[in-house]
VMD Tcl script that draws the C-alpha trace (Angstrom):
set ca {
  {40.25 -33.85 -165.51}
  {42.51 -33.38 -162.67}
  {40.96 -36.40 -160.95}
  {41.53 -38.36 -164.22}
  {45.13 -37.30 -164.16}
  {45.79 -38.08 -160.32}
  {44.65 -41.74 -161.04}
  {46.70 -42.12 -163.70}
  {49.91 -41.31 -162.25}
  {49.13 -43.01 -159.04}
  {48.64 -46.23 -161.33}
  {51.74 -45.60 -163.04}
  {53.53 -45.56 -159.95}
  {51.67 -48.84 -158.68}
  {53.35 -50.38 -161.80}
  {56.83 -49.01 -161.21}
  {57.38 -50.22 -157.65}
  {55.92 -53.53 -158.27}
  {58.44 -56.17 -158.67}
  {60.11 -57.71 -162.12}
  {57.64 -60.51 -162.89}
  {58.30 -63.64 -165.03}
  {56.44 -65.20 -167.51}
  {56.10 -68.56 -168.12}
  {55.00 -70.82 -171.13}
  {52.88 -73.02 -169.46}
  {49.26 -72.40 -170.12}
  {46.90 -71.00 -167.68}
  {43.17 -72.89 -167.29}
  {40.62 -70.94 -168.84}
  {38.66 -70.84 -165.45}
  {41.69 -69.12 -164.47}
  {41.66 -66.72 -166.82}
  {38.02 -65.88 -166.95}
  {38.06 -64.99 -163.10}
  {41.21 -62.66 -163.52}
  {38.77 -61.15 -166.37}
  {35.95 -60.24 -164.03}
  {37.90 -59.38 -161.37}
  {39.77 -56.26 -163.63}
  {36.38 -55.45 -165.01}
  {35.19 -55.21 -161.48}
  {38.20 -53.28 -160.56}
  {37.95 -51.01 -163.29}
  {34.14 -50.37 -162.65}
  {34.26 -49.57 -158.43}
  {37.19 -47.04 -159.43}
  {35.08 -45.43 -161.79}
  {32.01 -45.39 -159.88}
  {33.73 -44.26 -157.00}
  {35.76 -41.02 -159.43}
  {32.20 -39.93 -160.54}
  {30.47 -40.13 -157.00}
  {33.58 -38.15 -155.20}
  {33.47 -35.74 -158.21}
  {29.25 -35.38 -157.81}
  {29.90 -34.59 -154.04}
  {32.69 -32.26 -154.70}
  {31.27 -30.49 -157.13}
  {29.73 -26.79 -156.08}
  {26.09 -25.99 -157.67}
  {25.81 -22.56 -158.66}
  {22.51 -22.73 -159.51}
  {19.55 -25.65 -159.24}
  {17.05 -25.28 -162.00}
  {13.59 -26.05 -159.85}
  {10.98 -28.78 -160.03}
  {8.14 -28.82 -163.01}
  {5.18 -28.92 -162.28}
  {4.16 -31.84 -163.24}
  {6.82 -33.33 -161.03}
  {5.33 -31.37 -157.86}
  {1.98 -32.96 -158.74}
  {3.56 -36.50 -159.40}
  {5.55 -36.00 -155.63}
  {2.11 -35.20 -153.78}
  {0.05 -37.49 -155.25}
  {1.59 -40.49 -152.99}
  {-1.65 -40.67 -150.86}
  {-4.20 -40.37 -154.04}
  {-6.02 -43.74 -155.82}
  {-4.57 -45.48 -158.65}
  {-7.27 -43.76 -160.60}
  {-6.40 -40.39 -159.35}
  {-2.40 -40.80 -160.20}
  {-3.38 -42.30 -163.77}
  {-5.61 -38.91 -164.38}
  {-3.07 -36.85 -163.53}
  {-0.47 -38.86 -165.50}
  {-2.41 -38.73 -168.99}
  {-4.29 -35.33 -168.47}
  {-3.02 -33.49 -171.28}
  {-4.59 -30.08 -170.73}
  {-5.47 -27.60 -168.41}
  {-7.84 -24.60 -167.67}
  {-7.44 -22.17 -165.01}
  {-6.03 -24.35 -162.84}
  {-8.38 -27.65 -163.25}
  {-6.57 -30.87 -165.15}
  {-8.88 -32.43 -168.30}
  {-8.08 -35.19 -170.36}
  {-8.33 -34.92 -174.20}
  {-10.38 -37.87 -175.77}
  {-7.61 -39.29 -176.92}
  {-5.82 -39.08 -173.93}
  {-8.47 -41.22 -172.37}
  {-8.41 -43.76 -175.15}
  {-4.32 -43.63 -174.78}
  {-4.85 -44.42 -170.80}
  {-6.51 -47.82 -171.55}
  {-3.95 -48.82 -173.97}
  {-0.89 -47.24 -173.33}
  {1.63 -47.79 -170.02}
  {2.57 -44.73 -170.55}
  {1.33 -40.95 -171.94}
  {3.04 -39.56 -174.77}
  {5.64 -37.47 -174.12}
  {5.22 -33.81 -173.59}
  {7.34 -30.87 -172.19}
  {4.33 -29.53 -170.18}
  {0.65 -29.42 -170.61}
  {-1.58 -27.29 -173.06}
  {-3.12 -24.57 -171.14}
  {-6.75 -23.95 -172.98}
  {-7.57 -20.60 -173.40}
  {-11.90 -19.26 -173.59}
  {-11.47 -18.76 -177.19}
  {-10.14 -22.37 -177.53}
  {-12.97 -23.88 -174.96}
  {-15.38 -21.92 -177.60}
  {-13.42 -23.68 -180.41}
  {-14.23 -27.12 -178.59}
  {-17.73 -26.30 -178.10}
  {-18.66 -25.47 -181.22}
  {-16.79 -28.35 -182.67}
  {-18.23 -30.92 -180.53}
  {-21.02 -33.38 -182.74}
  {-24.35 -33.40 -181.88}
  {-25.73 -36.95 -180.04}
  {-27.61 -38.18 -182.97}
  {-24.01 -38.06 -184.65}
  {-22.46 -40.36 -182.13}
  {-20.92 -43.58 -183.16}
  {-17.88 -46.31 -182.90}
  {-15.40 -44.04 -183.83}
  {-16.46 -40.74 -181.65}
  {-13.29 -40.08 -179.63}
  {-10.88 -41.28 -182.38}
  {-12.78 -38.53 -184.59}
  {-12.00 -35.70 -181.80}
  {-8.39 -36.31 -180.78}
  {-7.72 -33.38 -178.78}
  {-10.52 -31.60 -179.46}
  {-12.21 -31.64 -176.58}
  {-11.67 -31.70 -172.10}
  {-13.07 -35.07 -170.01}
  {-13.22 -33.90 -166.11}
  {-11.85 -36.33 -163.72}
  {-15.45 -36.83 -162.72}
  {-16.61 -37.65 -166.27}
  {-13.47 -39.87 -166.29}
  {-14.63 -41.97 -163.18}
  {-18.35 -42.60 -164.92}
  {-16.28 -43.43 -169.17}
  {-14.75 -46.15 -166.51}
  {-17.65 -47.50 -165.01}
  {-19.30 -47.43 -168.38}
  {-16.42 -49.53 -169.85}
  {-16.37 -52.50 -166.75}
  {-20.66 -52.01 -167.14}
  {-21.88 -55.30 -168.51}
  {-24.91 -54.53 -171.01}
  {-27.26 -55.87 -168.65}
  {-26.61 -53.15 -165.77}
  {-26.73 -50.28 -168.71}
  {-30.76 -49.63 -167.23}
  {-29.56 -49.47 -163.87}
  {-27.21 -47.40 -164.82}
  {-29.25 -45.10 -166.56}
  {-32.10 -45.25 -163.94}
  {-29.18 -43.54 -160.92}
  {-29.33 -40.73 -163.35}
  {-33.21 -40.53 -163.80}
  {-34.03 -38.86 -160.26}
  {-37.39 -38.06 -161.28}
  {-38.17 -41.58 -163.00}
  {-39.92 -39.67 -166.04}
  {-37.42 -41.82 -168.57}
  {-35.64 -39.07 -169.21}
  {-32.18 -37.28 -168.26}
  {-31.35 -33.66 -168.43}
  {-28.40 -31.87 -167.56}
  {-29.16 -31.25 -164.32}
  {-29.81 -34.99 -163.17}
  {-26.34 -35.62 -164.83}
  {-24.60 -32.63 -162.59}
  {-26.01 -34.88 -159.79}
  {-23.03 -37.48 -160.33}
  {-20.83 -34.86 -160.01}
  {-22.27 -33.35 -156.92}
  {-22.04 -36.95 -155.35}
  {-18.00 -37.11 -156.54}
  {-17.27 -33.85 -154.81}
  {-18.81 -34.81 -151.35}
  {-17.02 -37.86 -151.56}
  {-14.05 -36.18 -152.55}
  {-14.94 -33.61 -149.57}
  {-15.31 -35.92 -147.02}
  {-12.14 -38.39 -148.48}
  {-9.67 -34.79 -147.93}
  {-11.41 -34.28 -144.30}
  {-13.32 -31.05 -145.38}
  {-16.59 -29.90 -143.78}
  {-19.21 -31.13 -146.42}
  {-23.07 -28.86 -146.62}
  {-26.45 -30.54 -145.74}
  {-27.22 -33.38 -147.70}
  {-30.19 -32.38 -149.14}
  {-27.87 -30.18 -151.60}
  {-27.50 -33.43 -153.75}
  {-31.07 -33.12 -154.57}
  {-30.73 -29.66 -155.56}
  {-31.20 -28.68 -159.25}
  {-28.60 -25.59 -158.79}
  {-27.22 -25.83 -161.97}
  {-24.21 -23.73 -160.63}
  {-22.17 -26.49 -158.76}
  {-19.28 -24.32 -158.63}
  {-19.80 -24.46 -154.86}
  {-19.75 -27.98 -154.33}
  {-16.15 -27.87 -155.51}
  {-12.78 -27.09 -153.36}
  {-9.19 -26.08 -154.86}
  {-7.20 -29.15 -154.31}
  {-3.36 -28.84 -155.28}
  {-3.77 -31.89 -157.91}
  {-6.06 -30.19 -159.92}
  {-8.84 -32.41 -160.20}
  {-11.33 -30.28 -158.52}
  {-11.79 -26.09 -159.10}
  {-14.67 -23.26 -158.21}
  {-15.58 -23.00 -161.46}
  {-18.49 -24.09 -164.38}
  {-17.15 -25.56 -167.67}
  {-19.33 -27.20 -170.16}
  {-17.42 -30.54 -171.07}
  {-17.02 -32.30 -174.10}
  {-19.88 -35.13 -172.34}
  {-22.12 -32.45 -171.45}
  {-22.65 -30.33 -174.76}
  {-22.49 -34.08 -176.54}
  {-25.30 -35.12 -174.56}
  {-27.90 -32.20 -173.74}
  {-26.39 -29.67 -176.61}
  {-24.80 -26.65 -176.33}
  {-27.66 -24.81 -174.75}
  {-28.10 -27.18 -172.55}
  {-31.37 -28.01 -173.58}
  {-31.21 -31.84 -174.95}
  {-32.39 -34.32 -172.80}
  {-31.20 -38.07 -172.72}
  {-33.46 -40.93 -173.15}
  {-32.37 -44.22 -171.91}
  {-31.92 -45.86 -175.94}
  {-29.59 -43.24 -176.74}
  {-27.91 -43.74 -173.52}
  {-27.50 -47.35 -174.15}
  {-26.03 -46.68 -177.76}
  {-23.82 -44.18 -176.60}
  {-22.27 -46.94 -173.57}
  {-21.96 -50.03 -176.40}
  {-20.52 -47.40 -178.82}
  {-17.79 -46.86 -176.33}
  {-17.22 -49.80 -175.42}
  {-16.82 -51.05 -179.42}
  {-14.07 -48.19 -179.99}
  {-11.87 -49.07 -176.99}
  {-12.49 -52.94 -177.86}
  {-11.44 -52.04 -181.12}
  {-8.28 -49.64 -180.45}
  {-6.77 -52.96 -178.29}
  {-7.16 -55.63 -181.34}
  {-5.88 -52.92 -183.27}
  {-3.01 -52.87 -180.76}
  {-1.89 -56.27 -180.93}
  {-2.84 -57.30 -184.35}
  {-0.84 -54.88 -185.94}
  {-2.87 -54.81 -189.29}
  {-3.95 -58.52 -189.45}
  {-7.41 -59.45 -189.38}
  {-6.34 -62.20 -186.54}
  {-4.48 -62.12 -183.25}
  {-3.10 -65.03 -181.40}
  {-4.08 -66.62 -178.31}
  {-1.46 -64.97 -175.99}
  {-2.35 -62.06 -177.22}
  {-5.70 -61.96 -176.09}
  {-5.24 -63.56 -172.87}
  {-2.82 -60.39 -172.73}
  {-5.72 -57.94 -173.24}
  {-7.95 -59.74 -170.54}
  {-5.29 -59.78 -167.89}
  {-3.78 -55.95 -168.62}
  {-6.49 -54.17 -166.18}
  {-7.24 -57.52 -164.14}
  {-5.29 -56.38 -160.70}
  {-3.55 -60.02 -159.57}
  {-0.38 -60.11 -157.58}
  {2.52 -60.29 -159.30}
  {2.97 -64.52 -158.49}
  {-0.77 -64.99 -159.46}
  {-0.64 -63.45 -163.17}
  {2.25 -65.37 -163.81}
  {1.22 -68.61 -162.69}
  {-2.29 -67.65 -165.07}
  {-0.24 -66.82 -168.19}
  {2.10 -69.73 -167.18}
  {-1.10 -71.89 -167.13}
  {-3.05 -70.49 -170.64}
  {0.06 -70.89 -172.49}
  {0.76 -74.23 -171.69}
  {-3.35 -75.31 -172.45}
  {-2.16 -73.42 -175.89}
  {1.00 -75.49 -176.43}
  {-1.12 -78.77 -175.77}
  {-3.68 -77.48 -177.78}
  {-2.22 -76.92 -180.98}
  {-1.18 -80.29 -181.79}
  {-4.70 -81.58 -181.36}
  {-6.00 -78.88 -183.47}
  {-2.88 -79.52 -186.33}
  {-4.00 -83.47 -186.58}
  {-7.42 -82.72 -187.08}
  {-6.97 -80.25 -190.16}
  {-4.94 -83.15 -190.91}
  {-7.29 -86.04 -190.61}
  {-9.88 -83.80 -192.17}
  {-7.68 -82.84 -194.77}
}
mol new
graphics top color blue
foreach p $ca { graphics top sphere $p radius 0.5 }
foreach p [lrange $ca 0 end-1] q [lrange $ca 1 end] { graphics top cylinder $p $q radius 0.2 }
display resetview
């Protein structure tokens, strides 16, 4: 307020020493006037700008709340992948230390920029894990609509994350292949244990990407179903020492464990997937009609198609103006047919 005040009287005095001026009738160009215009609102905004930044710097902090969190694990996550920032981003929950995306959090991170907004994550307590356990459908009960149905009822490990995204850029004809990495054994059949392999391999990697001392080899062969040692404490939170049975995992072998996965119910489960995030996009831009434009799909296929900057545009630049040409064509043949 005191600032306020000294500027004030320093402009009154500006205007009392100035000399008498005299007016005159004859009008001033409008060019004229415009530029005396910008030049006061230019004025007026550098003497603001400079009040507020002398008053920021003179101004004595008693007290500086800390960082969240979340903010820490935004700040260290400069050197991680795009995949590892975007995990962290829309992970919703948390147990004992280890990040997990909700299903809907993972169907959120295809088709939103952005996560919802939240004040901190959910921290899962056992009784709640239980809760999600015993909630999660069997696999015979899978279909189109599986992680719209759960919501945040249930935890996706980065790990699990990493395979949903290589099921979703999977053409149909590489779902064998993709189910034969899992078979070790070749009998046509997965169980649990095969599928802890993929996670085995992701912590090595992970291991040997952070510079730690990795075990012999021959552990990714093992059938220890307690891969809590293949695991380090990293500071983002995507790897922790300990066992959790996922939302995948009791989906696919039960929650004994038991289930094994044959390669048809594999293949379901991938297209079913595939279908429900297909489905939340037209959903997206259609905005209840049964039809979406042209753009609007050439949107979808470029949103997770990496292109510099100069390249996408000169692609949308170029499908637009095929649909501009287009549509008179296609408007004088419903005529002619008409």
């Amino acid at each position: 307020m005191s600032l306020l005040c000294r500027h004030l009287r320093f402009c009154r005095y500006l205007k009392s020493s100035l000399p008498v001026r005299f007016y005159s009738n004859v009008p001033q160009s409008k060019s004229l006037q415009a530029w005396k215009i910008c030049l006061g609102v230019a004025a007026g905004m550098g003497s603001m700008y400079w009040a507020l930044g002398f008053k920021e710097k003179s101004a004595v902090h008693a007290y500086r709340a800390p960082r969240k969190r979340e903010d820490e694990l935004l700040s260290k996550a400069v050197k991680l992948t795009s995949r590892e920032k975007r995990f962290i981003k829309f992970a919703s929950v948390e147990f004992d230390g280890q990040l997990y995306m909700t299903p809907q959090d993972f169907l959120e991170s295809f088709v939103e920029d952005e996560p919802r907004p939240r004040l901190k994550r959910r921290v899962l307590t056992q009784k709640e894990l239980k809760c999600i356990k015993d909630e999660t459908p069997t696999f015979h009960k899978g279909s189109t609509q599986l992680f719209r149905t759960l919501r945040d009822k249930g935890i996706i490990s980065y790990t699990e994350y990493l395979f949903l995204l290589t099921i979703l850029t999977k053409p149909q004809t590489g779902f064998r292949i993709a189910f034969n990495m899992f078979d070790t054994d070749g009998n046509q059949r997965v169980d649990k244990n095969e599928f802890l392999v993929m996670e085995k391999i992701f912590s090595h990697a992970w291991k040997d990407k952070r510079g730690l001392s990795s075990d012999n080899n021959n552990e990714l062969n093992s059938k220890d179903t307690s891969a809590e040692k293949d695991f380090v404490d990293d500071e983002q939170g995507l790897q922790r020492k300990h066992n959790v049975d996922t939302t995948l995992l009791v989906h696919f072998f039960g929650k004994t464990g038991d289930n094994e996965l044959r390669y048809e119910g594999f293949r379901r489960f991938m297209e079913n997937l595939q279908t429900e995030v297909l489905e939340m996009e037209f959903q997206e831009f259609a905005k209840g009609a049964e039809v979406i434009s042209e753009l609007d799909f050439a949107r979808i296929m470029l949103r997770y198609t990496y292109l510099d900057i100069r390249v996408y545009v000169f692609v949308y630049y170029s499908i637009f103006i095929y649909i501009k040409n287009s549509l008179p064509r296609i408007k004088k043949k419903k005529k002619e047919k008409f």
